[in-house]
Structures are given as C-alpha cells and as structure tokens.
VEXLO-836374 format. One line per 8 residues: number of its first residue (from 1); their letters; for each residue x, y, z of C-alpha. Coordinates in Angstrom, 3 decimals. Layout:
BEGIN
NUM	A	X,Y,Z ~ ...
//
This chain:
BEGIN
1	XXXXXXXX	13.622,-118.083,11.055 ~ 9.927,-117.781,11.482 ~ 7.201,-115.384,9.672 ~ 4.804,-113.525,10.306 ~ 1.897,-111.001,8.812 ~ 1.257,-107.643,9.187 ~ 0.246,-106.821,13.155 ~ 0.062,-109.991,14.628
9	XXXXXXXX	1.851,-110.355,17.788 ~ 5.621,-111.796,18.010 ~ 5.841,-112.637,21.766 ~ 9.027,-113.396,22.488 ~ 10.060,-110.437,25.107 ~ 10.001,-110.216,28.783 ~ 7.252,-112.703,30.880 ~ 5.520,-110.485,33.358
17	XXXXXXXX	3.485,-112.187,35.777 ~ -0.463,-112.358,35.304 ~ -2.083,-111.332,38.364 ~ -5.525,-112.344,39.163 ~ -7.860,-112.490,41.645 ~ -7.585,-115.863,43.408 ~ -4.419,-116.595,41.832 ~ -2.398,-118.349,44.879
25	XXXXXXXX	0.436,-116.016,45.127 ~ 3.950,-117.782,45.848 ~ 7.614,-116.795,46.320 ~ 8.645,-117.993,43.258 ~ 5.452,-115.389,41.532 ~ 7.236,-112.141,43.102 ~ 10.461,-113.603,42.087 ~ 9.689,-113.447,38.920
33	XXXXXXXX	7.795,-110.627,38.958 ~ 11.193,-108.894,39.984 ~ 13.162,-110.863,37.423 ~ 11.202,-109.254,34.849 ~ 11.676,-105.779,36.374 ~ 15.370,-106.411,36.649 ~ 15.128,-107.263,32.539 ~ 13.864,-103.806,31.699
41	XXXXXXXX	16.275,-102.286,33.805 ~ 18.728,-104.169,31.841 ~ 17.489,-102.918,29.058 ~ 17.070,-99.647,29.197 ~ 21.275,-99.693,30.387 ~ 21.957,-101.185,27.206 ~ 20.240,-98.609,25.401 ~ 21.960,-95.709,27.369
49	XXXXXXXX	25.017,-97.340,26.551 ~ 28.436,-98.244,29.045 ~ 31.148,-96.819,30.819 ~ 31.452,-94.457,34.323 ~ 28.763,-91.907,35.042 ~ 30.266,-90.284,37.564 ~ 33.140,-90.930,40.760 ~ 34.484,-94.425,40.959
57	XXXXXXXX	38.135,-92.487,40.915 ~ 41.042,-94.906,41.394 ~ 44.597,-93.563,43.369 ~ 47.519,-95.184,45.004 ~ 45.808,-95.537,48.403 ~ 48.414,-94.187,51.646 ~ 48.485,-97.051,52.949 ~ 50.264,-99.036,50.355
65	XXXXXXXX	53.897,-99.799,51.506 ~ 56.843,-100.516,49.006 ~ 58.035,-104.165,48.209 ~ 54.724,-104.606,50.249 ~ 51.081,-104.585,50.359 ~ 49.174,-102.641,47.355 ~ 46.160,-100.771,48.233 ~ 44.535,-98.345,45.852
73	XXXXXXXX	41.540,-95.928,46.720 ~ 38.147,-95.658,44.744 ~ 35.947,-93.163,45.331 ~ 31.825,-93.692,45.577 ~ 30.622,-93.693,42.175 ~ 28.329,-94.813,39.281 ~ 28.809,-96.990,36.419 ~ 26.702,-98.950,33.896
81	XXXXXXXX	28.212,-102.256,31.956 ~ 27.448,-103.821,28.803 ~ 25.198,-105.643,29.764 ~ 22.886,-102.502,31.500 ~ 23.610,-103.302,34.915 ~ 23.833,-100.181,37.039 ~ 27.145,-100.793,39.468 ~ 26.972,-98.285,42.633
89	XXXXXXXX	30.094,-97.821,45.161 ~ 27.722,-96.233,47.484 ~ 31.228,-95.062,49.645 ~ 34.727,-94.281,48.988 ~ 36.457,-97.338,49.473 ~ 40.001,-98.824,50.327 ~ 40.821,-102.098,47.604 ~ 43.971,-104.384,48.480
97	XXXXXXXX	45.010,-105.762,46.155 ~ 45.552,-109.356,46.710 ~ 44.453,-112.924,45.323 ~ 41.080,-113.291,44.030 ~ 37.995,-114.281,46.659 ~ 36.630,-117.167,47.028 ~ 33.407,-117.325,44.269 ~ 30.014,-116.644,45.677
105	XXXXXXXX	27.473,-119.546,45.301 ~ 25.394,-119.364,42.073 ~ 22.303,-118.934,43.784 ~ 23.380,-116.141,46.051 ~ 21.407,-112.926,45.706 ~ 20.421,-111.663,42.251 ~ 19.763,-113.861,39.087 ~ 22.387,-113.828,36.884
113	XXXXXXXX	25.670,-113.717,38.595 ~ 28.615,-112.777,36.827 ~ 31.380,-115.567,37.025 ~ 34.516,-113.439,35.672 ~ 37.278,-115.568,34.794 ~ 39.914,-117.023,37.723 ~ 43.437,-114.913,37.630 ~ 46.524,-115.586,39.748
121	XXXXXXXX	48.323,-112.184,40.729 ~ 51.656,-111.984,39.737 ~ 53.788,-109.417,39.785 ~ 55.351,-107.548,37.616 ~ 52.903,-106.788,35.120 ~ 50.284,-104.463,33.712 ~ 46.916,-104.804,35.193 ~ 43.694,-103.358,34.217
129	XXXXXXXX	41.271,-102.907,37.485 ~ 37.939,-103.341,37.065 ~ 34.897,-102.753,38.226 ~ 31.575,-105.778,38.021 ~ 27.950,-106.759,39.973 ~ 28.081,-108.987,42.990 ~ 24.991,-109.534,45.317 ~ 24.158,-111.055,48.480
137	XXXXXXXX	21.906,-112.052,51.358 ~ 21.380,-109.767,54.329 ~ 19.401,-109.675,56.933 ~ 17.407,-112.620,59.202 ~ 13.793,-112.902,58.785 ~ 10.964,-115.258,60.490 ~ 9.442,-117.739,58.047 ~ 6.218,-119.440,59.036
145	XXXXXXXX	5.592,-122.700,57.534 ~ 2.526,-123.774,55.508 ~ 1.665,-126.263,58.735 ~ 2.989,-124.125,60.903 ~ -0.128,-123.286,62.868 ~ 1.041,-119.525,62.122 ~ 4.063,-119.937,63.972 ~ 7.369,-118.965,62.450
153	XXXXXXXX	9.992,-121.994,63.590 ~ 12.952,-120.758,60.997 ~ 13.880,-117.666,59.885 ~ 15.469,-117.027,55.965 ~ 17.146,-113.558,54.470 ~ 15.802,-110.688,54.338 ~ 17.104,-108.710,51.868 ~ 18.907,-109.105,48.610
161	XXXXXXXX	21.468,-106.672,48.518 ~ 23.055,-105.857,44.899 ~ 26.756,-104.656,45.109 ~ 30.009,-104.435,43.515 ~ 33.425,-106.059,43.695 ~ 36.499,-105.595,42.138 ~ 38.986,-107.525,39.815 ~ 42.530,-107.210,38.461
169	XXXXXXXX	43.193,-108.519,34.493 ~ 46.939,-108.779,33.831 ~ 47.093,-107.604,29.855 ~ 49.547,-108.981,27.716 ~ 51.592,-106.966,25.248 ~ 52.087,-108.568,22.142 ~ 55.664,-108.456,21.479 ~ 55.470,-109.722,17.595
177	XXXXXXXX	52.185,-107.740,17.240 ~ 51.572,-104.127,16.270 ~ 54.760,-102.010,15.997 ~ 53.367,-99.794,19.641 ~ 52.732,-103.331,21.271 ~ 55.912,-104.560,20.294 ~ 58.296,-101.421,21.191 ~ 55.883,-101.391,24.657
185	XXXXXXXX	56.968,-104.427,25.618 ~ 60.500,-103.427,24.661 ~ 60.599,-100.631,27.163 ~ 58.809,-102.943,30.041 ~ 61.426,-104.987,30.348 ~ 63.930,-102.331,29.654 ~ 62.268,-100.835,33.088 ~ 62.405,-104.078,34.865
193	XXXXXXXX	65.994,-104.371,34.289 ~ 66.178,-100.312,35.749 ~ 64.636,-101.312,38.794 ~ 65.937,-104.615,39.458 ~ 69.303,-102.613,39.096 ~ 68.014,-100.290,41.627 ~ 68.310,-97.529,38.977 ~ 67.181,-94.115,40.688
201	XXXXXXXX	63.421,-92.943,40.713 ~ 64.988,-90.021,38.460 ~ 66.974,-91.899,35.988 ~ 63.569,-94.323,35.370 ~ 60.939,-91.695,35.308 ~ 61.295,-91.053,31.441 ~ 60.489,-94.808,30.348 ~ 58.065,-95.197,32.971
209	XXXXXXXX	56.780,-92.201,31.561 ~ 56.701,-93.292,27.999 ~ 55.420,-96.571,28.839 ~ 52.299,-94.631,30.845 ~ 51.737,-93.158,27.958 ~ 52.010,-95.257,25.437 ~ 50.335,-98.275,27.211 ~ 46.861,-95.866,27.240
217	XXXXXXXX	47.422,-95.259,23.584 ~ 46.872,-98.941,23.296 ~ 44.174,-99.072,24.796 ~ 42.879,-96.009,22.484 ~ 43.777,-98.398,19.715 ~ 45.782,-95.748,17.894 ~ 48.394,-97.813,16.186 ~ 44.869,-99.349,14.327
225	XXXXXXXX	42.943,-96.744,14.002 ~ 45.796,-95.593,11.727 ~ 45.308,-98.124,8.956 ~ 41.561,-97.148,8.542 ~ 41.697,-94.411,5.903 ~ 43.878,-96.953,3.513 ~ 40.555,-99.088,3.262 ~ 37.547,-97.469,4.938
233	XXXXXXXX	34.983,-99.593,2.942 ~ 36.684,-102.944,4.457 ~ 33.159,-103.808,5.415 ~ 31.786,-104.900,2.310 ~ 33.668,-107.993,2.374 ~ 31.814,-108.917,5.385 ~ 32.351,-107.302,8.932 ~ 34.832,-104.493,9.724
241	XXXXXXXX	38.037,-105.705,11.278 ~ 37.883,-101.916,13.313 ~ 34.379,-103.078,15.105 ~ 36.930,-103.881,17.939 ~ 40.182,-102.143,18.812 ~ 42.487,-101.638,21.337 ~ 44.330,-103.181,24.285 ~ 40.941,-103.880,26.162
249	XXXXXXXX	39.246,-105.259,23.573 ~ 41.882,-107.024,22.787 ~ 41.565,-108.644,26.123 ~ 37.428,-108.765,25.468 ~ 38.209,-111.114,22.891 ~ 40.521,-113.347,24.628 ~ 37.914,-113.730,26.932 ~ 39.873,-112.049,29.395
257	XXXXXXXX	37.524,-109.409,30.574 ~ 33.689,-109.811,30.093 ~ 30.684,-107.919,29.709 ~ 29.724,-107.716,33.244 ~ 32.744,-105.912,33.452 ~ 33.772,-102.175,33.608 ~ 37.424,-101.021,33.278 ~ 38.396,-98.404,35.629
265	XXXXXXXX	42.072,-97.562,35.622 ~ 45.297,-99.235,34.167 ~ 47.965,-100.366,36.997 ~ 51.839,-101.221,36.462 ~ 52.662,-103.323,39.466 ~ 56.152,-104.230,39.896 ~ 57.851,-105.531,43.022 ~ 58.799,-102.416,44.695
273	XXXXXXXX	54.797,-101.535,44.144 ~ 52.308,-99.793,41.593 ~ 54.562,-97.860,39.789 ~ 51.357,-95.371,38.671 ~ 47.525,-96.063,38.067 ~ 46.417,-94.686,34.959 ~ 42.827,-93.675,34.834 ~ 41.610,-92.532,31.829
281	XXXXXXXX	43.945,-95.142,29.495 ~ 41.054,-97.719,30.415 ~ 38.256,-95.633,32.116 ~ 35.791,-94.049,29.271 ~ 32.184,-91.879,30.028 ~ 29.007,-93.645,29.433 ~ 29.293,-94.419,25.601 ~ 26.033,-94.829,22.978
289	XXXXXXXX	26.987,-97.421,20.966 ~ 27.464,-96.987,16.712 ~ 24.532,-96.984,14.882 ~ 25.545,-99.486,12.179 ~ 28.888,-100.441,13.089 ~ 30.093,-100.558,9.129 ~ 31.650,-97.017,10.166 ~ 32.984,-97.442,13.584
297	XXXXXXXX	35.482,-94.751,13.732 ~ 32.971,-92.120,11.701 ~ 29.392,-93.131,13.391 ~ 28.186,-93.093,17.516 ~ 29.989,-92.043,20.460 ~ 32.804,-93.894,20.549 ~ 35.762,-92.360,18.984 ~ 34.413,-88.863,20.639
305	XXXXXXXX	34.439,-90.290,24.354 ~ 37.853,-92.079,23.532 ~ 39.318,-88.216,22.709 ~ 37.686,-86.697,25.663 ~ 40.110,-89.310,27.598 ~ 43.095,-88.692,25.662 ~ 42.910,-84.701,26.665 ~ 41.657,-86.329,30.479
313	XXXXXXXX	44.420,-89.009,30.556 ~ 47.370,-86.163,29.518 ~ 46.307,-83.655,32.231 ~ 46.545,-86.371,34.594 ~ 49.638,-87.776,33.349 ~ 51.529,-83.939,33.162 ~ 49.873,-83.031,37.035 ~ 51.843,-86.417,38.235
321	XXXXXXXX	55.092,-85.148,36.436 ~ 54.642,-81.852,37.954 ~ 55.363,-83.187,41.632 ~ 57.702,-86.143,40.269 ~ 61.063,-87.083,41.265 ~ 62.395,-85.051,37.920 ~ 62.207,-81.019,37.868 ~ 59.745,-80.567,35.194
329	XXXXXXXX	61.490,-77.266,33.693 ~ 64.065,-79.785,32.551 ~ 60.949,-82.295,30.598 ~ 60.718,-82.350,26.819 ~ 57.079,-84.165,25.319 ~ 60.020,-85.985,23.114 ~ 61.580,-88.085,26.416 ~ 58.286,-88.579,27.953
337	XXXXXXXX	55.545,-88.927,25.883 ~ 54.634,-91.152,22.632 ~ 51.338,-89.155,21.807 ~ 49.627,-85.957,22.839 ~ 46.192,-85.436,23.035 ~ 44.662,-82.931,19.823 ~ 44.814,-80.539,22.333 ~ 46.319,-79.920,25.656
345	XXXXXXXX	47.084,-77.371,28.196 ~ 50.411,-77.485,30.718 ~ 50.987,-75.014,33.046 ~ 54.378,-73.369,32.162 ~ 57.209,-71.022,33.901 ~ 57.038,-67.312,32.772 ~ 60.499,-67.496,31.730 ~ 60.911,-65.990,27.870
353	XXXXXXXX	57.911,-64.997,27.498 ~ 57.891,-61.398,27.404 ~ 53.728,-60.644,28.024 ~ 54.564,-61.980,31.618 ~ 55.959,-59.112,33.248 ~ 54.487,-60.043,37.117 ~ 57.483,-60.720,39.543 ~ 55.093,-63.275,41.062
361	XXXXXXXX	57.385,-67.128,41.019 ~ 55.179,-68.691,38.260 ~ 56.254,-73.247,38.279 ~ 55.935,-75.364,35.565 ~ 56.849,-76.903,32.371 ~ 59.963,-74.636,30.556 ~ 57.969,-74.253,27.371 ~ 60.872,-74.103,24.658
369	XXXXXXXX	62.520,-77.275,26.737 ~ 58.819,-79.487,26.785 ~ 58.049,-78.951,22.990 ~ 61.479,-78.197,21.182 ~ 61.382,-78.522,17.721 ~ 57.816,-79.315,17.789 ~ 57.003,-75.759,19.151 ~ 55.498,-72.970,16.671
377	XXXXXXXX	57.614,-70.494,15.652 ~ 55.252,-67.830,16.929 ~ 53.419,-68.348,20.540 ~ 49.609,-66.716,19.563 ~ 47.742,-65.620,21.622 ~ 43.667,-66.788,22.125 ~ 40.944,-65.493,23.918 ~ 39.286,-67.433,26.430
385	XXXXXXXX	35.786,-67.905,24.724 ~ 37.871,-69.498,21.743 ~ 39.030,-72.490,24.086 ~ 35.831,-74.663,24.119 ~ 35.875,-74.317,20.509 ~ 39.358,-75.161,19.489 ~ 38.478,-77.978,22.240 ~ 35.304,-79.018,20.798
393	XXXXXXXX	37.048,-79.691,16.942 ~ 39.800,-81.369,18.411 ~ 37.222,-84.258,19.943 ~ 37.092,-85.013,16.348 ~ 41.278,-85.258,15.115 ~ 43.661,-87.917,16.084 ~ 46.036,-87.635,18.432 ~ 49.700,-86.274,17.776
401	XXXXXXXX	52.220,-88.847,16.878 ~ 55.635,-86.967,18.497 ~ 57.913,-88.953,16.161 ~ 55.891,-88.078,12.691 ~ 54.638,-84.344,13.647 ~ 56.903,-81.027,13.021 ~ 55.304,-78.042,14.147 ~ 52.497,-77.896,17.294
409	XXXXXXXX	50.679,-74.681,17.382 ~ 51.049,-73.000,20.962 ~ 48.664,-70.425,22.300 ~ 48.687,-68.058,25.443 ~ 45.191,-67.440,26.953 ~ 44.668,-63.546,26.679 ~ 42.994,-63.655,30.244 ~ 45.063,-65.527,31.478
417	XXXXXXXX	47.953,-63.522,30.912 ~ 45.879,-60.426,32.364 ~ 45.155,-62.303,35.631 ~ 48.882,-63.612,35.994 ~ 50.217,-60.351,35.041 ~ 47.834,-58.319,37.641 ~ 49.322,-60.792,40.371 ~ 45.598,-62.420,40.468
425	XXXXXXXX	46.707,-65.961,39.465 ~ 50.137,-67.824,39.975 ~ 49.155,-70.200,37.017 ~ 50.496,-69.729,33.525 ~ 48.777,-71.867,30.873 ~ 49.966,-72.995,27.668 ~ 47.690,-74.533,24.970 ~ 48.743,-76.758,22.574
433	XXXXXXXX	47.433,-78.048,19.347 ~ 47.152,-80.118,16.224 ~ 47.870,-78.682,12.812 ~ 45.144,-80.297,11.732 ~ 42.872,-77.748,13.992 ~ 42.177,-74.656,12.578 ~ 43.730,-71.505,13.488 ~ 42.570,-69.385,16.282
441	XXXXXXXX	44.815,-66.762,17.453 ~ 43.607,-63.196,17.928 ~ 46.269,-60.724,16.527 ~ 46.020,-57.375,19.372 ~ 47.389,-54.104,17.529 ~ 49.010,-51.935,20.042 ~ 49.375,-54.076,23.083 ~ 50.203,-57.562,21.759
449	XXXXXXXX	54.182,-58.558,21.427 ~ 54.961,-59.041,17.835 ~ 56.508,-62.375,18.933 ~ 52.965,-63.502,20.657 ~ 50.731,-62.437,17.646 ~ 50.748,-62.814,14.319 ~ 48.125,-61.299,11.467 ~ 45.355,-63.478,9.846
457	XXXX	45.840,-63.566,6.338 ~ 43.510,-61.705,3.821 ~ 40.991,-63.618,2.836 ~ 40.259,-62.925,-1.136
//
C-alpha cells in the first residue's frame, strides 16, 4: 500500500490516448482509444448495477418435440452483467438447446472475451439458462499496405460486431445440505421415478408443481435468509456469511456461473422434454448493489428486487396451472406450492361468494379449496387505490412458509366486484396476504355482506 498527500494525483485509472499534432496515428492508437471507451462503459454498468432491463422473455418454443429436440424462445431484450457489459438480443430469437459451441478464438472481436466454463448436457436435470457477451468479425474491407504504392492487395474485417450467446448451467441440489435443498432433491427423483413409470401428466402435476416452486425459493435463498434474525451482527467477526445466498450464488461460488453471466430463467429438462421454464426463480430487474454489505438483507436493492420476483414468479406459476392438465377448482396452495409470495392475486370462480350475483361463467381457482385452512375467516373487501400500497409493504416481508403459517388474509377488490357484477369483466380476483401486512379492508355499511366486511376496531 502506497501514500500519498493531500491533492496530488493517484493515476492509476483508465489510459486515454494523447493526441497530438504529428503524432503518427496507428491501428493499435484507435484501438486503444476504444478500449478505454469500452472501460467507462463498463463502468458506469457496474455502477447502475445487474440484472434484465427489459424483454429477454424465455418460453417453451413450438417447435420443441417430446423425447426430442428442446427449443425455447427469447424475446429481444436488454440486460446488463456484473461486470457492466450491456447484452442486447436485438430480435426475438429461437435457442436449441443442444451441446455447447465450439469456443471463439481469444482474439476475435472485442477485448475481453468471456470464456464461461465447458458443460456437457445431460439430461435429466435442472438447468439455469443464461444469458453472456460474445463478439465477432463482420464485414470485408480493402487494406492498403504501407509499400503498397496506395494500392489495397488484401482486404481485413470491417466491423466488430458485439453480441450475445447463450448457455445452460446444470445446478446441483444438495441433498445433505439445507433442509429445502435436501427435501428438493427428494421430490426430483420422486418425479423421475413418476415419469419413468409413465405416471399421467395429472397424477405428476402436484410435485412438479412443488418442485417449480420450491426450486425458485432456492434460488431466493429463503431457507437462509431465515437464520439471519438469530445473529444479525454476524459481521463483526469478519464478513457476513449472508453476503451470498441462494441456489445461483451457490453456483457463483462453485465457479459454475461467472460474472459475464446473466441468469434468465430456470429449466427442468427431463427425457420426455422441459418439463416448465421458470422465469423469475433466476431472472431479477437491474439491481444497485448494498451499500456496505455488513447488512445485506436490510441495506440496497437486493432483497426488494428478489420480492418483486417472488409476486412475478407466482403469477406466472398460477397462469400455467390455470390451463394445466389438472382442473384448477380442484388446487389447494397446500399440494402445490411450498411458499407464496407476501402478496398475491389468483383469479377465482364466483362460487360462495355471495357479492357476485352476475350469471356471467366466472373460471378459476375454487377459493375455499386453494387456501383451506389457511384462508381468513372473513373475505374483506379493499378498494382498488389500497392495492399498490398493501403491494408496496409487502416488497419488504418474507414470503409465506405454507407449512408454518395459519391464517392468510383474503381480500375482494371493491371494483372489481362492481365490474364483474355489471357483466363488464369475466375476471374475479382474489388477493392474498401476509399477517405480517397490515390490515386494509374497507368495512361498507349498507351494501357490504356481513361475511365480506368486517369493522376496524376503535382506536383509543
């Protein structure tokens, strides 16, 4: 470690080239002069922090065929890594999913090409698809050489052209591991045995379910973040053991996925296929990073973006069960899901609930059937400009544990109701939520059901 004084220069940034008058300008001058551009671009990324800006969408592409060929689709998109590399998928593109290309030549297009680490596809197994730079040469371009008379006898590339490509990571469960890890892999190979059995699409959908589910909750690093109020000052014996958490970073610290690298979706590949691609287990919003890091779970953007993709990653998950190969009337959260999101919405049949009085078919979840003994012994009520509220708090509660929780609170959206009841919207939503939120039911004298409302107690 070297010192200095007060004001005098430490010059140990980025080298931008000198230009002066009757300098000889060369290749290798602009080359650099870009290298240094392409630094505080770098920069500047790391700063904003990483994850997806926008698109880059992953689905189970049409043209995948079972005990076949796997294709997914990936919309255009935007995406910055750790590192501060921008990654653009200018179009919607097609991805097969097959053995890994052959490695570009270390010299080919930009300067630091990212060498991820050699994988051999085998199936089954749970992959996490991902998302890194690649660059190239294009184009043909004279070159006229220094005794060439002014004569171009060769011609080079033209352009560099930055890209993208894409990668599949089998993860590893730890079956000895954390107690989620462990019953995880349990319920894998509990599914293998289903479908090697050729067990029905109906009679596997709730593991595969569970297992969807509790594989992103892995990734959220719940089963961790759980031991962090026992000992939250665990950093002044040194560094934090909660810095990192999590299926992925698990698989960060294996060396396993690297920095060049962003995670897109999570896909269970077995040999009849992808059994579902899970976005929002692995795929997060760009994320600042902590401040410190001695409070992971309590300082930066982390923990927030990580709850934006647990409420994200159940609507997703619930839409797929809608259309599945099981009625969803006949669903309960306790056979399909490990973990709900702080809050939630489902859409729900109109069935026992007495507010709906339209004769309009209304599809969904059965709501006594999906929660059970988890549901609140009075359905409230809420008006709609309550909802980004009630969703704003609950960016900042854990998720619900099914097995440890009693009572969810469940809420009816007042306008909602109007517009299904007037025959203006086929759609009835349900909204669930933590006990750990705050109450916000409206109690409507006169027109309310006394078993939709209840009164706020006094306050003295």
């Amino acid at each position: 470690m070297s010192g200095v004084s007060l004001l005098s220069p430490v010059l140990n940034g980025i080298q931008n080239v000198n230009f002066v008058n009757g300098r000889v300008l060369t290749a290798e001058d602009l080359t650099a002069e870009r290298r240094a551009n392409l630094q505080r671009q770098r920069q500047l990324g790391t700063c904003v922090g990483e994850g997806v800006s926008h698109g880059l969408a992953v689905t189970v592409s049409s043209s995948s065929v079972p005990f076949g060929q796997q294709v997914v689709h990936i919309t255009s998109g935007l995406a910055l890594n750790r590192n501060g590399d921008v990654l653009q998928l200018a179009s919607d593109t097609d991805v097969t999913l097959a053995g890994s290309a052959a490695a570009v030549p270390a010299n080919a297009g930009l300067f630091a090409p990212c060498q991820p680490p050699e994988t051999q596809l085998t199936n089954p197994g749970i992959y996490v698809l991902t998302i890194l730079p690649a660059s190239g040469f294009e184009g043909q371009v004279p070159v006229v050489q220094l005794n060439g008379a002014g004569v171009a006898q060769s011609c080079s590339s033209a352009f560099v052209a930055a890209g993208v490509q894409f990668r599949l990571q089998q993860l590893t469960l730890d079956s000895a591991g954390s107690a989620l890890q462990a019953s995880l892999f349990t319920l894998a190979n509990q599914i293998q045995t289903q479908l090697a059995n050729n067990a029905s699409a109906a009679s596997v959908a709730p593991a595969l379910s569970q297992l969807r589910n509790g594989l992103a909750y892995a990734c959220f690093g719940t089963d961790a973040v759980e031991q962090y109020a026992a000992d939250p000052l665990n950093f002044l014996a040194g560094t934090t053991p909660f810095a990192q958490y999590g299926l992925l970073d698990q698989a960060r610290g294996a060396g396993l996925l690297t920095n060049c690298e962003v995670p897109l979706a999570l896909v269970y590949w077995t040999t009849a296929g992808i059994q579902f691609v899970d976005m929002w287990s692995a795929r997060r919003r760009v994320t600042e990073g902590a401040v410190t890091g001695r409070f992971p779970l309590l300082e930066g953007d982390r923990r927030v973006s990580e709850a934006e993709a647990m409420f994200l990653q159940f609507e997703d998950h619930a839409l797929s069960l809608l259309t599945g190969p099981v009625g969803p009337g006949s669903i309960s959260a306790d056979n399909y899901f490990l973990f709900l999101p702080a809050v939630g919405m489902v859409e729900i049949t109109g069935d026992g609930i007495d507010a709906v009085t339209t004769k309009a078919p209304l599809t969904g979840f059965d709501l006594p059937t999906f929660f059970g003994a988890h549901a609140s012994h009075d359905i409230a009520t809420t008006n709609g400009n309550l909802l980004r509220d009630l969703f704003h708090d609950a960016l900042y509660q854990e998720p619900i544990q099914l097995v440890d929780t009693g009572e969810i609170q469940l809420y009816l959206v007042w306008e909602n109701l109007q517009a299904v009841n007037a025959g203006r919207s086929g759609r009835l939503a349900a909204v669930f939520a933590s006990g750990a939120l705050r109450y916000c039911g409206i109690a409507r004298f006169g027109t309310a059901k006394w078993s939709l409302s209840r009164f706020a107690p006094r306050v003295i």
